[in-house]
C-alpha positions as CSV (number, residue, x, y, z in Angstrom):
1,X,94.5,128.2,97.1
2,X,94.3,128.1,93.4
3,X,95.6,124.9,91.7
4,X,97.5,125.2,88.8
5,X,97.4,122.5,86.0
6,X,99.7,121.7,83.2
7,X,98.6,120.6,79.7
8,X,100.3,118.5,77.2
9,X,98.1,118.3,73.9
10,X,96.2,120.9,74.6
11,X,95.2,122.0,71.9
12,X,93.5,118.2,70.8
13,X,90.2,117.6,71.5
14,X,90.7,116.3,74.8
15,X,92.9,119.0,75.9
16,X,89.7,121.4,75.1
17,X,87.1,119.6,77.0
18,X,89.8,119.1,79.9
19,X,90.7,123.0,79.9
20,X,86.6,123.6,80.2
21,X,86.4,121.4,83.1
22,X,89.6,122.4,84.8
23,X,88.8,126.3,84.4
24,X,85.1,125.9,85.8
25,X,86.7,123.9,88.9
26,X,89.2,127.3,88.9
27,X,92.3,125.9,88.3
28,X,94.8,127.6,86.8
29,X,95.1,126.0,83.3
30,X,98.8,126.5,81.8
31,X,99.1,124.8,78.1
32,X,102.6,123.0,77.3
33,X,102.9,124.0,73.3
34,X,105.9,123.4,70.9
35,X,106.7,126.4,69.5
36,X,105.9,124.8,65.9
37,X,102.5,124.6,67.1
38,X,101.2,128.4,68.3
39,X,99.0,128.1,64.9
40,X,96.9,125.9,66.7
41,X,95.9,127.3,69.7
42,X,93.3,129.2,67.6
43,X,91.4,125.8,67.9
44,X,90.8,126.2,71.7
45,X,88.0,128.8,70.7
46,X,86.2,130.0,73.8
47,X,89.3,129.5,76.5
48,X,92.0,130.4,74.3
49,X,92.0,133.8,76.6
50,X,91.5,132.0,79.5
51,X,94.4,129.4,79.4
52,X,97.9,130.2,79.9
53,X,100.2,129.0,77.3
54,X,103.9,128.0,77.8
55,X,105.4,127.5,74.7
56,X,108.5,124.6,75.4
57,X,109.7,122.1,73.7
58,X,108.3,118.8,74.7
59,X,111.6,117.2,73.1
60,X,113.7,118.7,75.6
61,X,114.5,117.2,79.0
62,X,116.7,120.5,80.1
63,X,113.1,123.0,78.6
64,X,110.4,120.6,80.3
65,X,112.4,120.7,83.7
66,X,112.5,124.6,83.7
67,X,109.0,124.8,82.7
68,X,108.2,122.8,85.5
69,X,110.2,124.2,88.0
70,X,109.0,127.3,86.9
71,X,105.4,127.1,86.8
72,X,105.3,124.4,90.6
73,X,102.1,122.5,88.8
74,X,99.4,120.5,91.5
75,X,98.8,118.4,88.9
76,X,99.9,117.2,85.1
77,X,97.6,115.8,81.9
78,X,99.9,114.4,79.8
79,X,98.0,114.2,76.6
80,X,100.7,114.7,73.8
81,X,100.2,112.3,71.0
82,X,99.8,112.0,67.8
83,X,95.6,112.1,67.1
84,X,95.2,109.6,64.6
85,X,96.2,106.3,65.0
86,X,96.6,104.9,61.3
87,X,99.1,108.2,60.7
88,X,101.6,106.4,63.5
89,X,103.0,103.7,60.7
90,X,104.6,106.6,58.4
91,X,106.5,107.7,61.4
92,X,106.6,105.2,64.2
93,X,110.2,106.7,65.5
94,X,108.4,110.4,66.4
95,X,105.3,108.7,67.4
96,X,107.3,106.6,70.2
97,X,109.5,110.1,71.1
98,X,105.9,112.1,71.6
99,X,104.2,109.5,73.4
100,X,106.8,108.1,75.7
101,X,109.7,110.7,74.9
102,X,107.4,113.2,76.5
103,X,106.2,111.1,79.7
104,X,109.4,110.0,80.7
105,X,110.8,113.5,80.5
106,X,107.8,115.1,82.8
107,X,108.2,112.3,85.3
108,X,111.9,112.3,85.5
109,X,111.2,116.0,85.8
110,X,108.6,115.8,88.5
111,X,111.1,113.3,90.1
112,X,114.4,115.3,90.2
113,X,112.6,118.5,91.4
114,X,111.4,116.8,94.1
115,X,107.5,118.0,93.5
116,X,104.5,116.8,94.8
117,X,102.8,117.0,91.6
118,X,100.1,114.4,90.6
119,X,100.8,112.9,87.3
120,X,98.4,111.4,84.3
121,X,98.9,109.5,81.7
122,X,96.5,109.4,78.6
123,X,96.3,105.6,78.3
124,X,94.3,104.3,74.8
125,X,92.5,101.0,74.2
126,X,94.9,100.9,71.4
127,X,97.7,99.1,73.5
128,X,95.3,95.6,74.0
129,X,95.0,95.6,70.8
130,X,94.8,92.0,69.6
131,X,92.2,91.0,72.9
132,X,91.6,87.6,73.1
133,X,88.7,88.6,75.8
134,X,85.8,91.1,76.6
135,X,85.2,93.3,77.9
136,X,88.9,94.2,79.1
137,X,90.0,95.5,82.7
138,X,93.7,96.7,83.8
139,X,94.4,92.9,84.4
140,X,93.8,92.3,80.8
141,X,97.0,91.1,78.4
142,X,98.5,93.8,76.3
143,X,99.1,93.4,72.5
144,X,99.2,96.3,70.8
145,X,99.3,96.2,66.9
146,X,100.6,99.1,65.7
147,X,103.4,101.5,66.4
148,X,100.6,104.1,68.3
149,X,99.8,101.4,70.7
150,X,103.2,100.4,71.0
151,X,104.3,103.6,72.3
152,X,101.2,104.1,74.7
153,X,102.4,101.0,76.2
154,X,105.5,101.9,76.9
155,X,104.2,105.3,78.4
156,X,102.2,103.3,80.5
157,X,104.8,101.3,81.7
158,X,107.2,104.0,82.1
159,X,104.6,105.7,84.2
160,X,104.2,102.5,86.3
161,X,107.8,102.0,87.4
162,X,107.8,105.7,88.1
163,X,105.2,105.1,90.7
164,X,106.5,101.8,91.8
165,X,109.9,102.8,92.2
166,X,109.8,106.5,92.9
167,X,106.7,106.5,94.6
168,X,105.3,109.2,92.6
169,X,101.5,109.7,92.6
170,X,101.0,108.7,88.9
171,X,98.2,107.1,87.0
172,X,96.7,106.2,83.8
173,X,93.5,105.8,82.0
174,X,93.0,103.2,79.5
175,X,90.3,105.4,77.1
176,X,88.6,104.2,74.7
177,X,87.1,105.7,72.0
178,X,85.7,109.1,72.9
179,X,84.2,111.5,70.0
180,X,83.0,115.6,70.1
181,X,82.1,118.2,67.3
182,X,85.8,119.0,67.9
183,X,86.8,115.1,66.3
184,X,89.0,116.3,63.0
185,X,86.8,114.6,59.5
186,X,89.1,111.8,59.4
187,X,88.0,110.1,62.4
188,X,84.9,107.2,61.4
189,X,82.7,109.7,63.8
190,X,82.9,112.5,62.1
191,X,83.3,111.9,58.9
192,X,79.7,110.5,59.4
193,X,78.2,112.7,61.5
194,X,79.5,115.7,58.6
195,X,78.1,113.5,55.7
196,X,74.9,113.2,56.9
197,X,74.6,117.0,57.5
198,X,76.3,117.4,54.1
199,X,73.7,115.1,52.2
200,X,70.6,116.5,54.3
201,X,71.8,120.3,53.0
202,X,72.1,119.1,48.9
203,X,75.8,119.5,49.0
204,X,76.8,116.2,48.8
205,X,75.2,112.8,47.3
206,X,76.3,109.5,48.9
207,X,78.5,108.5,51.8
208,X,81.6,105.9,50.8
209,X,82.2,103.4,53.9
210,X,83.9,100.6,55.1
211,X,83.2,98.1,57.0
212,X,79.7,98.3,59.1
213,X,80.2,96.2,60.9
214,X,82.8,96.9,62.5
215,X,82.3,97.5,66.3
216,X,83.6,100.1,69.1
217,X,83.0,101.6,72.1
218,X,82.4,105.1,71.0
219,X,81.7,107.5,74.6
220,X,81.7,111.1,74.8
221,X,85.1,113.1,75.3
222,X,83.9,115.2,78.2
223,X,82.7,112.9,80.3
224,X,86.2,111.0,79.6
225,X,88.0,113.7,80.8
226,X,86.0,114.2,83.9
227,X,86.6,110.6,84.3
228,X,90.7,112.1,84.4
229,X,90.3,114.5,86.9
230,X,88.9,111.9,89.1
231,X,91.5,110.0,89.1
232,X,94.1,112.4,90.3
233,X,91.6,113.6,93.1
234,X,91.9,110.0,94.6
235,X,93.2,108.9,97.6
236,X,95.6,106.8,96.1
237,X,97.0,106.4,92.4
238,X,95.6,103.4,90.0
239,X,95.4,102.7,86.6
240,X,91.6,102.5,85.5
241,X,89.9,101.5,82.2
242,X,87.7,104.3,80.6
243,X,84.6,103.6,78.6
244,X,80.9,102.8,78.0
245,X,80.8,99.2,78.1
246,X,78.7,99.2,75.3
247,X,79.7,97.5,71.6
248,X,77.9,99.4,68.9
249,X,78.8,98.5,65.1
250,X,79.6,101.2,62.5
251,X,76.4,100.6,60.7
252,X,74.8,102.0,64.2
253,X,76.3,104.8,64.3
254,X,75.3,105.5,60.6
255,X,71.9,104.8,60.9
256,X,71.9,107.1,64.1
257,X,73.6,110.2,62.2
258,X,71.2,110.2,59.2
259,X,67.8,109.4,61.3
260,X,69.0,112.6,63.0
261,X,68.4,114.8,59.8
262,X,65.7,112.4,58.8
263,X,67.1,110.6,56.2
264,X,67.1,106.7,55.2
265,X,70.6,106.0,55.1
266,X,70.4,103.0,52.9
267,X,69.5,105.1,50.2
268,X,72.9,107.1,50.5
269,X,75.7,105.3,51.8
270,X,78.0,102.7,50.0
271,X,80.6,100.1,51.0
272,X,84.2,99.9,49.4
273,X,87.0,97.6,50.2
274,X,89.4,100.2,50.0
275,X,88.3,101.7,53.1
276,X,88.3,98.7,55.5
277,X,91.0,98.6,58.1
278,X,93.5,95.6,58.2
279,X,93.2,96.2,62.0
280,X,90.0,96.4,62.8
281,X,89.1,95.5,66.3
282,X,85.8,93.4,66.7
283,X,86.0,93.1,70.7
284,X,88.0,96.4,71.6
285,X,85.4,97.1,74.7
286,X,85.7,99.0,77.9
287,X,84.6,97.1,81.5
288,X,84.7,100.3,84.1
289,X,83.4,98.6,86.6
290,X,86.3,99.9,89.1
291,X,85.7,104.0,87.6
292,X,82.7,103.8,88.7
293,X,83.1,102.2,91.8
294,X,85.8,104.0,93.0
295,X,85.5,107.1,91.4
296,X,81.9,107.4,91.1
297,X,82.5,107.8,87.3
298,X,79.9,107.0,84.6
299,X,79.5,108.3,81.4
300,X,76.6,111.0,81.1
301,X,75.9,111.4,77.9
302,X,74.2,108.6,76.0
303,X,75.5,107.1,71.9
304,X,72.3,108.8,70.4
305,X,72.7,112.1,71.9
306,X,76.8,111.7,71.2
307,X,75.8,111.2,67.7
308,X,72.9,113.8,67.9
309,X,75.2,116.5,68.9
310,X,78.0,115.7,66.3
311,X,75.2,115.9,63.4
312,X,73.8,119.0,64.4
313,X,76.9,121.1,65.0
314,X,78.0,119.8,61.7
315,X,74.8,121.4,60.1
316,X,75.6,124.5,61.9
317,X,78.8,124.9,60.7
318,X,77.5,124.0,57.0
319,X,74.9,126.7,56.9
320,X,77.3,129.0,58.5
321,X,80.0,128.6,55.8
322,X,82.8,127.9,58.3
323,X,83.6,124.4,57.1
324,X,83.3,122.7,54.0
325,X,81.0,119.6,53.0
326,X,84.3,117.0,52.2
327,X,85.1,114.8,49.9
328,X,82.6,111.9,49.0
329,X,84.5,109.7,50.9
């Protein structure tokens, strides 16, 4: 019997490389899209014809409730959010109604219909924000410092006394951060990874930074989302921190992107003030001891060949015209 799986934030990076892996275990992948959002399915690329869309409002209780009643899903990614987390601070009030607006109407959904549906909740490493140790587990103290993390842990927490109280098979993963070719230029990632392809091609000059030494746990979105699936294919629903385990510093990742097209990065990249973030997280680092030992999770592809494939598909795209070098910054 075919499963059928419904999407939130489908059209985000995640929602991508979780449509992929869905489709090839032959699920039936249904996409949850605002209507003010249709222009972006054209960024799911090779399974935009092979996802079903639903277009619904994810602001409407009444809407998500017929959707799901409609379309009887086996199982529910809930990855609506905003995608960058500085961008949360110019509009905290719709970044809380996304994140936790949008869970608490699915669950209450899933509730009230009486379904049997498994339930996940895209967790972020943003909610321990402030960590006073490392590496963090589920039993690690939340402190989230900004409104993004905020609302993730209220999600989370929603999501929990939906389980506790309801007894609804519900779970969340606490990612960290996970990058692709698909990462839009503002993220750290790929704003490297497309400078260095820009610079090796003559169309740019010099790279402007913050800090480098700045540290994160930087893993690869598809095996993240396989890490997902797992989780609702358990026995029993838990909450499970999603990551490498492994610090690497900003500078790292630079030096990775540019020996890639073999170039000294020194020679290229400078430091300014004005890109260093008030926020920055020295110790923000995954310990998925229990993924892996009860889900027999691990992460399969390694930082270099992350950063590898980032650099090269940016050169692609370069040489092919389809995206432009950016700004100097």
């Amino acid at each position: 019997m075919t499963k059928t799986a419904l999407i939130t934030g489908i059209t985000g990076q995640d929602g991508y490389y979780l449509s992929r892996l869905l489709l090839d275990k032959g699920y039936r992948v249904v996409g949850l899209v605002p209507p003010e959002r249709q222009s972006s399915l054209a960024k799911l690329d090779d399974v935009a014809d092979k996802v079903k869309i639903y277009s619904v409002a994810l602001t409407s209780a009444d809407a998500l409730s017929q959707a799901m009643e409609t379309l009887q899903p086996d199982e529910i990614y809930n990855l609506a959010a905003p995608s960058f987390v500085p961008a949360s601070w110019d509009d905290p009030l719709g970044t809380l109604d996304l994140i936790t607006g949008t869970a608490t109407r699915l669950l209450s959904a899933t509730r009230d219909l009486g379904l049997s549906t498994r339930f996940y909740q895209a967790s972020s490493s943003e909610i321990f924000g402030d960590v006073r140790s490392a590496p963090q587990t589920v039993e690690t103290p939340f402190h989230p410092k900004n409104p993004y993390g905020a609302a993730k842990l209220h999600a989370h927490w929603t999501m929990v006394h939906h389980r506790d109280r309801y007894n609804l098979f519900a779970c969340s993963g606490i990612l960290y951060n996970h990058e692709s070719p698909r990462r839009p230029p503002q993220f750290v990632t790929r704003k490297i990874s497309l400078a260095a392809a820009a610079i090796k091609l003559g169309l740019r000059d010099r790279l402007l930074m913050g800090s480098l030494a700045a540290k994160r746990d930087w893993g690869f979105a598809g095996d993240h989302v396989e890490a997902m699936w797992r989780m609702l294919q358990a026995d029993t629903p838990e909450d499970y921190v999603i990551g490498t385990g492994v610090l690497h510093t900003v500078q790292d990742l630079v030096a990775a992107a540019f020996s890639c097209v073999d170039l000294d990065w020194q020679k290229y990249v400078e430091t300014d003030p004005a890109f260093i973030r008030e926020d920055e997280h020295f110790q923000l680092v995954a310990d998925p001891t229990k993924a892996k030992e009860n889900l027999g999770w691990q992460p399969q592809v390694s930082f270099e060949q992350l950063v590898e494939t980032m650099v090269r598909s940016d050169l692609a795209r370069l040489e092919a015209g389809s995206i432009a070098p950016a700004k100097v910054a």
